[in-house]
mmCIF file of the N, C-alpha and C atoms, coordinates in Angstrom:
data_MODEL
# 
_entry.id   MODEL 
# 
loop_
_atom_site.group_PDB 
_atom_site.id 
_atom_site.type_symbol 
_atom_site.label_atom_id 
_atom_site.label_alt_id 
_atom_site.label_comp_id 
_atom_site.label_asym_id 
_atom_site.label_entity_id 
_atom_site.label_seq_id 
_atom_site.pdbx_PDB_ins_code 
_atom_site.Cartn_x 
_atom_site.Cartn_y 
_atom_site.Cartn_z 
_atom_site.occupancy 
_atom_site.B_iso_or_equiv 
_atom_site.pdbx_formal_charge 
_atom_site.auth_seq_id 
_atom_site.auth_comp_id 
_atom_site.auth_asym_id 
_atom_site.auth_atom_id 
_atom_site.pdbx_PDB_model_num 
ATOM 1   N N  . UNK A 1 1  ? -15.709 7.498   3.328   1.00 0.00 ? 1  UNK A N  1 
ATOM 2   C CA . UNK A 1 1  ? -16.957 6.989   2.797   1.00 0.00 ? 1  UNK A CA 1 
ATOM 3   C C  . UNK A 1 1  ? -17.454 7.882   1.654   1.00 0.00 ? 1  UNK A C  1 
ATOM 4   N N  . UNK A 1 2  ? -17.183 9.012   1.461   1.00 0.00 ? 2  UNK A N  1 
ATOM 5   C CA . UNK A 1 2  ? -17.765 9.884   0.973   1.00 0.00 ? 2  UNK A CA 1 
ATOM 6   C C  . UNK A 1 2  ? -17.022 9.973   -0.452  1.00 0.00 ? 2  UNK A C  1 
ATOM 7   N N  . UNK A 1 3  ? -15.774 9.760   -0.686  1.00 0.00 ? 3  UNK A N  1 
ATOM 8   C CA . UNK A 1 3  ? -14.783 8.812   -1.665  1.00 0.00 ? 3  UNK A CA 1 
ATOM 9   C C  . UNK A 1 3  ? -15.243 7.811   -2.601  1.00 0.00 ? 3  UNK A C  1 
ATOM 10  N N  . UNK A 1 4  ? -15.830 6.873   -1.485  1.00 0.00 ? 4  UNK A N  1 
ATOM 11  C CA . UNK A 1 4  ? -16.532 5.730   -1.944  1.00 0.00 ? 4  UNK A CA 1 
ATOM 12  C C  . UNK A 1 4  ? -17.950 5.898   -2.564  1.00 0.00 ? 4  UNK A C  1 
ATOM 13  N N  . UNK A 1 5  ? -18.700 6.621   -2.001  1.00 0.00 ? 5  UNK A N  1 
ATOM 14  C CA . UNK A 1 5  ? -19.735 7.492   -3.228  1.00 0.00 ? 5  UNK A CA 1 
ATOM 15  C C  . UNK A 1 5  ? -19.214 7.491   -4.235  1.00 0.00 ? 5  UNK A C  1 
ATOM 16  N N  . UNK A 1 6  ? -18.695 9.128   -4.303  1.00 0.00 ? 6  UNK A N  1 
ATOM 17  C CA . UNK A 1 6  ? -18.311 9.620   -5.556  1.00 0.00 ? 6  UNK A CA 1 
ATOM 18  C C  . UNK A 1 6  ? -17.898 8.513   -6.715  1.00 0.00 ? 6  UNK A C  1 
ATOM 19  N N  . UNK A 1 7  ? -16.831 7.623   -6.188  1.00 0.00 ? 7  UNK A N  1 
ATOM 20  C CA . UNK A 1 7  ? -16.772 6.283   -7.345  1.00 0.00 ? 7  UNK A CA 1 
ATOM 21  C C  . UNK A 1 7  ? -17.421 5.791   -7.115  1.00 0.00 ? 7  UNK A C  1 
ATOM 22  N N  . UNK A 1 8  ? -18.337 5.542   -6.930  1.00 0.00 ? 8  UNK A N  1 
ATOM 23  C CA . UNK A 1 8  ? -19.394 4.724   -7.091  1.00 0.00 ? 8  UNK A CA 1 
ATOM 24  C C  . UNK A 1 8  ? -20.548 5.678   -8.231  1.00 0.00 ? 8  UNK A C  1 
ATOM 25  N N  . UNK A 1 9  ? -20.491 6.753   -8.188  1.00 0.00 ? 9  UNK A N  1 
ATOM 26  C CA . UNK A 1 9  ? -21.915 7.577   -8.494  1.00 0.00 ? 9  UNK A CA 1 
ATOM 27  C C  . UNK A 1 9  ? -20.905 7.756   -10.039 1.00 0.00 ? 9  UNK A C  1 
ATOM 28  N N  . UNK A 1 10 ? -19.856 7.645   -9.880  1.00 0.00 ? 10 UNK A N  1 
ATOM 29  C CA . UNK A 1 10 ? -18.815 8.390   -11.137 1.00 0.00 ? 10 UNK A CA 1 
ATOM 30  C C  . UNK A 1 10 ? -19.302 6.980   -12.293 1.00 0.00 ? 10 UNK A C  1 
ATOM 31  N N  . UNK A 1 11 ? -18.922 5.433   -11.535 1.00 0.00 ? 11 UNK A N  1 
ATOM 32  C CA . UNK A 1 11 ? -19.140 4.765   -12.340 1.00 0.00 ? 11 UNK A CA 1 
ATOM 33  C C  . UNK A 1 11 ? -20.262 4.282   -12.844 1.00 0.00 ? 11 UNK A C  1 
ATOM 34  N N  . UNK A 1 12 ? -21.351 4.396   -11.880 1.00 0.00 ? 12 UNK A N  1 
ATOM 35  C CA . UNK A 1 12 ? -22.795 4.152   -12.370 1.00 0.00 ? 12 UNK A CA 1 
ATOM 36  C C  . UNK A 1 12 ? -23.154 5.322   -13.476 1.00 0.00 ? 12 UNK A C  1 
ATOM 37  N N  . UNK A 1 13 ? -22.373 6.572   -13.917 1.00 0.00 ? 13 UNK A N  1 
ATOM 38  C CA . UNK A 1 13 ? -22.681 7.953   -14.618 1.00 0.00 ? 13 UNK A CA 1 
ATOM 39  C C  . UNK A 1 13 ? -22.357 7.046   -16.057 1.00 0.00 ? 13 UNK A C  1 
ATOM 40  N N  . UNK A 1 14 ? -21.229 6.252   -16.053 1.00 0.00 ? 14 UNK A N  1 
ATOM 41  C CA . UNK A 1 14 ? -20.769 5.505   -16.882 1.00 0.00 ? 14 UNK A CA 1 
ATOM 42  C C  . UNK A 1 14 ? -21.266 4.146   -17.211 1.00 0.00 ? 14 UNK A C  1 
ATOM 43  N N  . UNK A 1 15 ? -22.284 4.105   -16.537 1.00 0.00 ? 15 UNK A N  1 
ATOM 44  C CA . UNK A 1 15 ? -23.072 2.526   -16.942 1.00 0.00 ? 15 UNK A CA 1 
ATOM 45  C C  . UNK A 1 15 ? -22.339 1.319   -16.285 1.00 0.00 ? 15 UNK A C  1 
ATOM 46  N N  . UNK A 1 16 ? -21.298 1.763   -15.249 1.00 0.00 ? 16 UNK A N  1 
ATOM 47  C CA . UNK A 1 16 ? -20.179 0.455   -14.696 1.00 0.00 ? 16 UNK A CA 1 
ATOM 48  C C  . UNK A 1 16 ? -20.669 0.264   -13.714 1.00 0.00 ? 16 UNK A C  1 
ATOM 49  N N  . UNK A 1 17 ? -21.529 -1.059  -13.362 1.00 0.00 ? 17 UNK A N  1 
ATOM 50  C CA . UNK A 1 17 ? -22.012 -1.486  -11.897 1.00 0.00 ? 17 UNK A CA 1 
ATOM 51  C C  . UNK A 1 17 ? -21.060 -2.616  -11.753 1.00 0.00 ? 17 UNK A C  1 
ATOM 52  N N  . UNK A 1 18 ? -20.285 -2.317  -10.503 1.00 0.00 ? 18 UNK A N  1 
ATOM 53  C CA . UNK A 1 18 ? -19.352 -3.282  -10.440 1.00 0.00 ? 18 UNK A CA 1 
ATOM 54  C C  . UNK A 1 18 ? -19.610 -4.610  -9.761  1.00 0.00 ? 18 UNK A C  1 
ATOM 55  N N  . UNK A 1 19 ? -20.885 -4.690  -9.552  1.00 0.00 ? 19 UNK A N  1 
ATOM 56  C CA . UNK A 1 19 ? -21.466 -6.176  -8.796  1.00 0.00 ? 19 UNK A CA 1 
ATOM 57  C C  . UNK A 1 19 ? -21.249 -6.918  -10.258 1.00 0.00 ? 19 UNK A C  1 
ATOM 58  N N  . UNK A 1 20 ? -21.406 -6.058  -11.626 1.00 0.00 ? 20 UNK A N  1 
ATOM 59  C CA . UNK A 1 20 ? -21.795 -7.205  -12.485 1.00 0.00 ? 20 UNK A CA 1 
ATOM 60  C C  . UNK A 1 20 ? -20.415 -7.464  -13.621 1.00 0.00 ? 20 UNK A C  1 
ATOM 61  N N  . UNK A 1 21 ? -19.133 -6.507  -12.786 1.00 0.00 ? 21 UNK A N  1 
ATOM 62  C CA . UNK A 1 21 ? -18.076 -7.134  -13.567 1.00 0.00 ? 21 UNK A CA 1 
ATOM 63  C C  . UNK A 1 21 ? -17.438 -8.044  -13.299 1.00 0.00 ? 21 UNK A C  1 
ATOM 64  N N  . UNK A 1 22 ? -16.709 -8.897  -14.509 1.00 0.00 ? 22 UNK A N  1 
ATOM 65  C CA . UNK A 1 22 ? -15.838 -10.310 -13.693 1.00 0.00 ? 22 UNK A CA 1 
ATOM 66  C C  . UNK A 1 22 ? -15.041 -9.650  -12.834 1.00 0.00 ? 22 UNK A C  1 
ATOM 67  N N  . UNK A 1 23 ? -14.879 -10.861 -11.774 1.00 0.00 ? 23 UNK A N  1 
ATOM 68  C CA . UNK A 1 23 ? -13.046 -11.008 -11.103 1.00 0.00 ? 23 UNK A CA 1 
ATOM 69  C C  . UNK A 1 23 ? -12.101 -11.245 -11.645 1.00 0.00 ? 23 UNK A C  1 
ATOM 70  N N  . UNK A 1 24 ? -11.101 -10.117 -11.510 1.00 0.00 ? 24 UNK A N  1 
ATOM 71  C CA . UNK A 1 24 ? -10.467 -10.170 -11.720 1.00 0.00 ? 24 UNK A CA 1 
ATOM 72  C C  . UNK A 1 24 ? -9.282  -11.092 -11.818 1.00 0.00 ? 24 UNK A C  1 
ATOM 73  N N  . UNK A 1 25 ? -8.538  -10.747 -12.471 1.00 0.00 ? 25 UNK A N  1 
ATOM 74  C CA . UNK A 1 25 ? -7.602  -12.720 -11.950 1.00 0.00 ? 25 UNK A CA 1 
ATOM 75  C C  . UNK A 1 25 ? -6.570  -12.461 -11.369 1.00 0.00 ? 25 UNK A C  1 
ATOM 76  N N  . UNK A 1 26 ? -6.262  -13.549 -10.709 1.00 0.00 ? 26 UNK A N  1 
ATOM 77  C CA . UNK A 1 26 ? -5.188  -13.614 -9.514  1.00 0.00 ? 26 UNK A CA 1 
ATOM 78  C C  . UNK A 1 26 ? -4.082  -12.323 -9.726  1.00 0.00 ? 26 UNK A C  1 
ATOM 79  N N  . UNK A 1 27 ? -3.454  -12.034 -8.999  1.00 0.00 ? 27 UNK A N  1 
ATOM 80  C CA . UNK A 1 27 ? -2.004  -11.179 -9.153  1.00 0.00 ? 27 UNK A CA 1 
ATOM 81  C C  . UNK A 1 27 ? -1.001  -12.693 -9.587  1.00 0.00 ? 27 UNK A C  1 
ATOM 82  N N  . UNK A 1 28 ? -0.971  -13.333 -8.624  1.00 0.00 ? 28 UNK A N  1 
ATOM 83  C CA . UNK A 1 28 ? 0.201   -14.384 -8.153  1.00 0.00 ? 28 UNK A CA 1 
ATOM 84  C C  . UNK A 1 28 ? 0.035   -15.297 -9.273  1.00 0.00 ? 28 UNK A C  1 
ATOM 85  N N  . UNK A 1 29 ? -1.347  -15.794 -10.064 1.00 0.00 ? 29 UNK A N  1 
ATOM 86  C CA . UNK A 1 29 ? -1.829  -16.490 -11.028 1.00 0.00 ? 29 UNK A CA 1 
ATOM 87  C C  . UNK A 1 29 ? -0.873  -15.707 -12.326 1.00 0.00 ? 29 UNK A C  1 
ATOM 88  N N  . UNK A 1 30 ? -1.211  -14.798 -13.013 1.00 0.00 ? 30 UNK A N  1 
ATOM 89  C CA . UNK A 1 30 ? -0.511  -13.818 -13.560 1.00 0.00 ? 30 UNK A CA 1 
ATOM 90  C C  . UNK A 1 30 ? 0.835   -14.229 -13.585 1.00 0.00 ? 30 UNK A C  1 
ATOM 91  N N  . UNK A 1 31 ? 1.434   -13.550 -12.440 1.00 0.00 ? 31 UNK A N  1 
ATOM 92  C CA . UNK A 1 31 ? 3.097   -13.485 -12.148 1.00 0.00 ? 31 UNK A CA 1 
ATOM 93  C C  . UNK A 1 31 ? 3.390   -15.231 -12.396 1.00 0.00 ? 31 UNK A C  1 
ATOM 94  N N  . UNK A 1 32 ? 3.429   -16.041 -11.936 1.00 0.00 ? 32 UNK A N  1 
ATOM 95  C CA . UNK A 1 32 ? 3.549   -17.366 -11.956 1.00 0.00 ? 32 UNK A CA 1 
ATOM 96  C C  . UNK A 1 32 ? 3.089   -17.704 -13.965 1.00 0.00 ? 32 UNK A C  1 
ATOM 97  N N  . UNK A 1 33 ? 1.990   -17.632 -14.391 1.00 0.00 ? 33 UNK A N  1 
ATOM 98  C CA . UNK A 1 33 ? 2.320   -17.852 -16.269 1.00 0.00 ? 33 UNK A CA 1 
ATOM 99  C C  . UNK A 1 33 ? 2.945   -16.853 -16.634 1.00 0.00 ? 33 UNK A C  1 
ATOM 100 N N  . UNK A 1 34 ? 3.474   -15.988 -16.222 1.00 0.00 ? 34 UNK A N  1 
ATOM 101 C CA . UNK A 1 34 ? 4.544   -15.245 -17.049 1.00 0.00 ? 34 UNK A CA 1 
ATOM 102 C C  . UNK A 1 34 ? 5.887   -15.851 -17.147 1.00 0.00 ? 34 UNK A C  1 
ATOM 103 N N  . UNK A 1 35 ? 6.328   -16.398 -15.798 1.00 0.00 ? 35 UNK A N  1 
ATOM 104 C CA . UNK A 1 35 ? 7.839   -16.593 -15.394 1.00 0.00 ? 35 UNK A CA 1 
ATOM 105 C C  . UNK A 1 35 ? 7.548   -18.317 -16.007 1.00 0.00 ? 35 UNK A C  1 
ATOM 106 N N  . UNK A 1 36 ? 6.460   -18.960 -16.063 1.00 0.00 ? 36 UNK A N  1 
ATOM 107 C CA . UNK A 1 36 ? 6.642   -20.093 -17.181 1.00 0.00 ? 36 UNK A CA 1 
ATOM 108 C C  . UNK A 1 36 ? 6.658   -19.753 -18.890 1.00 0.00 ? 36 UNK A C  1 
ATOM 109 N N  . UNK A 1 37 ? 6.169   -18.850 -19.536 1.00 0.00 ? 37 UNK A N  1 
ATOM 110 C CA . UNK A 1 37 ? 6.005   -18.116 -20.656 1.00 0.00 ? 37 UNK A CA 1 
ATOM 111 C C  . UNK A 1 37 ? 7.463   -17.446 -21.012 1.00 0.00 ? 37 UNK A C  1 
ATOM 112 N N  . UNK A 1 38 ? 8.116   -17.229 -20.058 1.00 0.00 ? 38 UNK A N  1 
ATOM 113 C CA . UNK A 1 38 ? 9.530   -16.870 -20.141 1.00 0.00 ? 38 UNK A CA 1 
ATOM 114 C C  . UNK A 1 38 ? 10.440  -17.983 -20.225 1.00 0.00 ? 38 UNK A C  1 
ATOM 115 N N  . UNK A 1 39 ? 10.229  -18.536 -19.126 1.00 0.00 ? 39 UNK A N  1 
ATOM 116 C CA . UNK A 1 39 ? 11.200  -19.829 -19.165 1.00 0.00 ? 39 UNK A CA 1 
ATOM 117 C C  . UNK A 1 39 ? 11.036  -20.852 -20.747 1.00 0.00 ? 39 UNK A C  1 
ATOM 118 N N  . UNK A 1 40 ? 10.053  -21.034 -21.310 1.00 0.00 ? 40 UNK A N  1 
ATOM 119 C CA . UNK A 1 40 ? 9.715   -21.633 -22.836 1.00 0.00 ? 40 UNK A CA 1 
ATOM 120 C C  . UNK A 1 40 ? 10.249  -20.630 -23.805 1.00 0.00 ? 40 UNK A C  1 
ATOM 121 N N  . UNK A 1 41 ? 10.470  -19.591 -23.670 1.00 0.00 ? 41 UNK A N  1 
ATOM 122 C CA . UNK A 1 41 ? 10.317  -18.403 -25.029 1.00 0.00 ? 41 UNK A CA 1 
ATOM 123 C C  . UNK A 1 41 ? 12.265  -19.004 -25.018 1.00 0.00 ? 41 UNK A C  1 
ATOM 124 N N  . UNK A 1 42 ? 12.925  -19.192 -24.612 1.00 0.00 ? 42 UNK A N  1 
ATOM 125 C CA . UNK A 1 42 ? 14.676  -19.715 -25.111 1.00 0.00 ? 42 UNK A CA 1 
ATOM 126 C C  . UNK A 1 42 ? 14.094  -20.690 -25.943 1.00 0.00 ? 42 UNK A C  1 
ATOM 127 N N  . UNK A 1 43 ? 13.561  -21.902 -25.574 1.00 0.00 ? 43 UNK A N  1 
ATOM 128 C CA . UNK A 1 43 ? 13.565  -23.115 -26.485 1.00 0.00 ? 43 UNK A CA 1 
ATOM 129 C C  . UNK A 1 43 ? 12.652  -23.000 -27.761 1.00 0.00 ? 43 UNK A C  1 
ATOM 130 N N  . UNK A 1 44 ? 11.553  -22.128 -27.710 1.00 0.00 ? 44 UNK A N  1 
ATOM 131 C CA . UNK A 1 44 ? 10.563  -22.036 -28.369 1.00 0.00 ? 44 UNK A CA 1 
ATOM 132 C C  . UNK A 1 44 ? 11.851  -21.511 -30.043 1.00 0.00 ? 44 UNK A C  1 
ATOM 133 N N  . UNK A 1 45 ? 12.154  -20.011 -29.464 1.00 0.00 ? 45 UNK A N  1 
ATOM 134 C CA . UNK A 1 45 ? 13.319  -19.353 -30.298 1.00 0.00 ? 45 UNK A CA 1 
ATOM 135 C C  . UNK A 1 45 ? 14.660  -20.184 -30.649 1.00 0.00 ? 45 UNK A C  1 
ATOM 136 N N  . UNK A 1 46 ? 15.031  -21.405 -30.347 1.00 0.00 ? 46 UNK A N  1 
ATOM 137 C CA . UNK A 1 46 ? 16.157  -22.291 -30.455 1.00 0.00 ? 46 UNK A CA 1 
ATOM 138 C C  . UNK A 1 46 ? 15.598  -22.734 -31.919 1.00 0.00 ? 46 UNK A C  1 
ATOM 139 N N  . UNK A 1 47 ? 14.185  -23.326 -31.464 1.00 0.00 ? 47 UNK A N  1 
ATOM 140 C CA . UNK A 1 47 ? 13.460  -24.373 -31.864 1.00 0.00 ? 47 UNK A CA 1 
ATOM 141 C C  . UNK A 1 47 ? 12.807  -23.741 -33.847 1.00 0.00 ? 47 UNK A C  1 
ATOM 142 N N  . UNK A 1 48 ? 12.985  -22.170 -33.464 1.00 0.00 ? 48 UNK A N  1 
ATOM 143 C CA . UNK A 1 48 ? 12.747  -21.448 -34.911 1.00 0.00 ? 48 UNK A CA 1 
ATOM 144 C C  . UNK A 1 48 ? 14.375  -21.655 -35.497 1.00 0.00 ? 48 UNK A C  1 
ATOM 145 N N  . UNK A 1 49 ? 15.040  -21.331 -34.673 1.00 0.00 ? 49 UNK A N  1 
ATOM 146 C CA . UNK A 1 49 ? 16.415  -21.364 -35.722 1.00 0.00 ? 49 UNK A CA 1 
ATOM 147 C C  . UNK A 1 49 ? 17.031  -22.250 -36.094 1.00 0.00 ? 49 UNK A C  1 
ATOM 148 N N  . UNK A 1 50 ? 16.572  -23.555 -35.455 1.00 0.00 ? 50 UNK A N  1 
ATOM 149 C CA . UNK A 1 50 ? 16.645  -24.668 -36.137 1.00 0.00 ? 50 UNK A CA 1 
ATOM 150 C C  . UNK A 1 50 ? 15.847  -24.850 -37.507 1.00 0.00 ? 50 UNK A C  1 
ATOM 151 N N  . UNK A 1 51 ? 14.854  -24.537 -37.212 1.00 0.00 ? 51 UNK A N  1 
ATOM 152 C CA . UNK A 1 51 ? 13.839  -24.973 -38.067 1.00 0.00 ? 51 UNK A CA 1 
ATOM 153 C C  . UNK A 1 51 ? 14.873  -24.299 -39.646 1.00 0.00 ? 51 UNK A C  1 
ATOM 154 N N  . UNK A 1 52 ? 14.913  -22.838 -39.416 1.00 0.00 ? 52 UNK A N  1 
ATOM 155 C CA . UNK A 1 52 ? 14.956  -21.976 -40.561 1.00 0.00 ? 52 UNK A CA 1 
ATOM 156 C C  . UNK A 1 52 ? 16.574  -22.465 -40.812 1.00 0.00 ? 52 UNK A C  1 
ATOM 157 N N  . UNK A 1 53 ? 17.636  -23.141 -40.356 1.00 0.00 ? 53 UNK A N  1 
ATOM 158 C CA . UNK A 1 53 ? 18.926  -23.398 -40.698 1.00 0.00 ? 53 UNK A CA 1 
ATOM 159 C C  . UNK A 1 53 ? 18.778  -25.174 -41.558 1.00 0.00 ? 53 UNK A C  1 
ATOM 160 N N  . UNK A 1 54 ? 17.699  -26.089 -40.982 1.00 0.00 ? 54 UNK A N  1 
ATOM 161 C CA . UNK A 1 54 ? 17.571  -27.064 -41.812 1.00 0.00 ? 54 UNK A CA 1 
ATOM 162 C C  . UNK A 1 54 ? 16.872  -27.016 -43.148 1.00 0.00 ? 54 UNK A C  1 
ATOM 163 N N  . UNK A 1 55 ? 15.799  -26.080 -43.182 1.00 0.00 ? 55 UNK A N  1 
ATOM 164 C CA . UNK A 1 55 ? 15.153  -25.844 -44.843 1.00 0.00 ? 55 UNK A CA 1 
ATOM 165 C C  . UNK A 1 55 ? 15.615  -24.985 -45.653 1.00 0.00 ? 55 UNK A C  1 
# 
């Protein structure tokens, strides 16, 4: 408990009251648009070297 002070007293020293920061976003939300952001980045990069081999 006494842990839990100290960060607490450390971040209020710093103006950070954490009742009034957003939530954070998902972990699993995150991990899940990455591994779609990956899976597009082959075609996306196909889709440039086409482009730049027809003009």
């Amino acid at each position: 408990m006494k842990n839990n002070r100290d960060v607490r007293k450390l971040l209020t020293d710093r103006q950070i009251v954490p009742e009034n920061l957003p939530p954070a976003e998902d972990l699993k939300k995150i991990e899940r648009r990455l591994e779609s952001e990956q899976k597009k980045l082959p075609a996306q990069v196909d889709g440039l070297n086409n482009d730049e081999t027809s003009g």
